[in-house]
Structure formats: structure tokens, C-alpha cells
C-alpha positions, 0 to 999 in steps of 0.5 A: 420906087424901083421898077424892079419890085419883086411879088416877095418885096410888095409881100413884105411892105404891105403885111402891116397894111390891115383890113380896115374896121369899117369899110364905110369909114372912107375918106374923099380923095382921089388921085390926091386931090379931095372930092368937091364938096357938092359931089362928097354931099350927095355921095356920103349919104348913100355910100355902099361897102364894096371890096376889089381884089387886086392880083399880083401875079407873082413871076420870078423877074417881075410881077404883074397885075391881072386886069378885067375889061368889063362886058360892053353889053353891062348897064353900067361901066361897060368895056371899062377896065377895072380889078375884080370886085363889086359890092358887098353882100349880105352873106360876105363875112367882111370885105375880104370875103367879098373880094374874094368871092368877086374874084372867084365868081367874075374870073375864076380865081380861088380862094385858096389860090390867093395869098391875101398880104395887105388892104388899102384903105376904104375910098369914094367913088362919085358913083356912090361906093365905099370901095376896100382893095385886097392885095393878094399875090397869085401864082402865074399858074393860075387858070382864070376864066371869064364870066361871059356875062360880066367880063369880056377879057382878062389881062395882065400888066407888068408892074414896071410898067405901071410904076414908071410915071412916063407912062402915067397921064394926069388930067381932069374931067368935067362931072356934075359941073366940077373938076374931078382929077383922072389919071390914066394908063394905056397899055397895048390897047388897053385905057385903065383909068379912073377909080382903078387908076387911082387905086394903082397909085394908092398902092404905089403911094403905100409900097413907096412909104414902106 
């Protein structure tokens, strides 16, 4: 896949890419390799719907991705990095509308800010979540604000970066006694990893198939 994707060409590879039906219809891959068993057993169960917003910022060279550091005073996940998001609510029409009230409520983003072009499919995490990415394109415009309460910084990197594999690090890691797959980034100064790492790559496995 070129490096040099535009906002306009991911725009076009990602409109057949629908909502999905069921936001708890997942399967139990991750970064390519399929959960253990002992770990799907005890996840599938209790899986909860949970919707992300991954923001393309849309430049006229090259876009990027808009990240959120977690605050390091949360209970769980804290000062990791992730995309705006969290789980759904009882008053969110769908997935979508989950994503998006996410993103307004974590980094000041609004909807009508947002130009939603595709869905990744529903996956698991070891956590216990049926997690749904809504890609939306965004103009560089845009004004984000922090929810101090659950954010300590919001920033961006450039999708170049990202689709470059040099700059993409795959290993393992040791949870509930098994071998989980991890990829991993750095990004002056930033460590983006695990499920949110696994979602770059599930984007970028969807834009190289288009």
C-alpha cells in the first residue's frame, strides 16, 4: 500500500465498508492470530457492544490519525493510548451514534464535524468488549478539547508513519498464562499498542484489500 494515501482515497476505499447488523457478531482475531481458546471461553459470554471513532485528519498532502493518551489517574487503561470511544449506552441508537457521542463527550469533536466513510468489523478484546471502529474524516480545522477527567492529551500521527512496517514492532505477550499477539508503535514519545494497534492494522488490512 502506498504511504501517500490521501483522506479522498481512504474515503473511496472504505464506502462499501457497512455498519455492521450486530455489534456483538465478532470474531477472535487479533493482529491475525485467533484468541486462545481458554481466553474466547471466558470473554464470549460476557461480551459487551462498544463503538471507537477513529479520526482521519483530513490534510491536503497527507492525513493523520487523531489519538487520545487515557488519564493516568483512570481505574483501568490508564495513560494508555487509544481512539476515542467506549461502550455502548442505552440511549445510543447504534454503534454509530455511540462513537460519536464518545468522541464528542471525550475530545470535543462534533458530529456534524465528522464525515463517517466506513466500519471495520466488530472485535474482541481480552477485556471483555465487542469493539466496532467508525472511520470518520475530519477537517484539520477542527478544535478538540480534552475531558480532563478521562484524557490527558490528544494527538495526531501521520498515516505515513503508521503504514510504513519498519515502524511497526510484533510480539507476544503473556496473559492468563498464554501467548497473546501485540503489535506496537512509538511515535515521539508515544507507545500506541494492543487493541488500538490492532485496529491500525485492521484498517490498513481493509484499505490494501480495496
Amino acid at each position: 500500500m502506498s504511504s501517500h494515501l490521501t483522506a479522498d482515497q481512504i474515503r473511496q476505499r472504505l464506502t462499501s465498508t457497512n455498519m455492521p447488523v450486530d455489534p456483538l457478531a465478532v470474531d477472535f482475531m487479533h493482529m491475525g492470530a485467533r484468541m486462545p481458546e481458554s481466553i474466547v471461553q471466558r470473554v464470549k459470554p460476557q461480551l459487551r457492544a462498544a463503538g471507537v471513532l477513529i479520526p482521519v485528519v483530513d490534510y491536503p498532502e497527507s492525513p493523520s490519525l487523531l489519538f487520545t493518551e487515557r488519564s493516568s489517574k483512570l481505574r483501568h487503561h490508564a495513560g494508555q493510548v487509544s481512539f476515542p470511544g467506549g461502550r455502548m449506552e442505552a440511549e445510543d441508537e447504534n454503534i454509530l451514534a455511540t462513537a460519536l457521542r464518545e468522541a464528542r463527550e471525550e475530545v470535543g469533536i462534533k458530529r456534524d464535524e465528522v464525515e463517517v466513510v466506513g466500519y471495520l468489523e466488530p472485535v474482541a478484546t481480552i477485556t471483555g468488549f465487542a469493539v466496532t471502529c467508525v472511520i470518520g474524516i475530519v477537517p484539520p480545522t477542527i478544535n478538540v478539547t480534552p475531558d480532563r477527567l478521562e484524557v490527558d492529551e490528544i494527538f495526531e500521527v501521520p498515516f505515513s508513519y503508521l503504514v510504513d512496517k519498519g515502524n511497526m514492532e510484533i510480539g507476544e505477550r503473556i496473559y492468563e498464562g498464554k501467548r497473546v499477539p501485540v503489535v506496537t508503535y512509538y511515535h515521539e514519545g508515544h507507545r500506541i499498542w494492543g487493541v488500538t494497534a490492532s485496529m491500525i492494522v485492521g484498517l490498513l488490512k481493509v484499505l490494501n484489500n480495496k
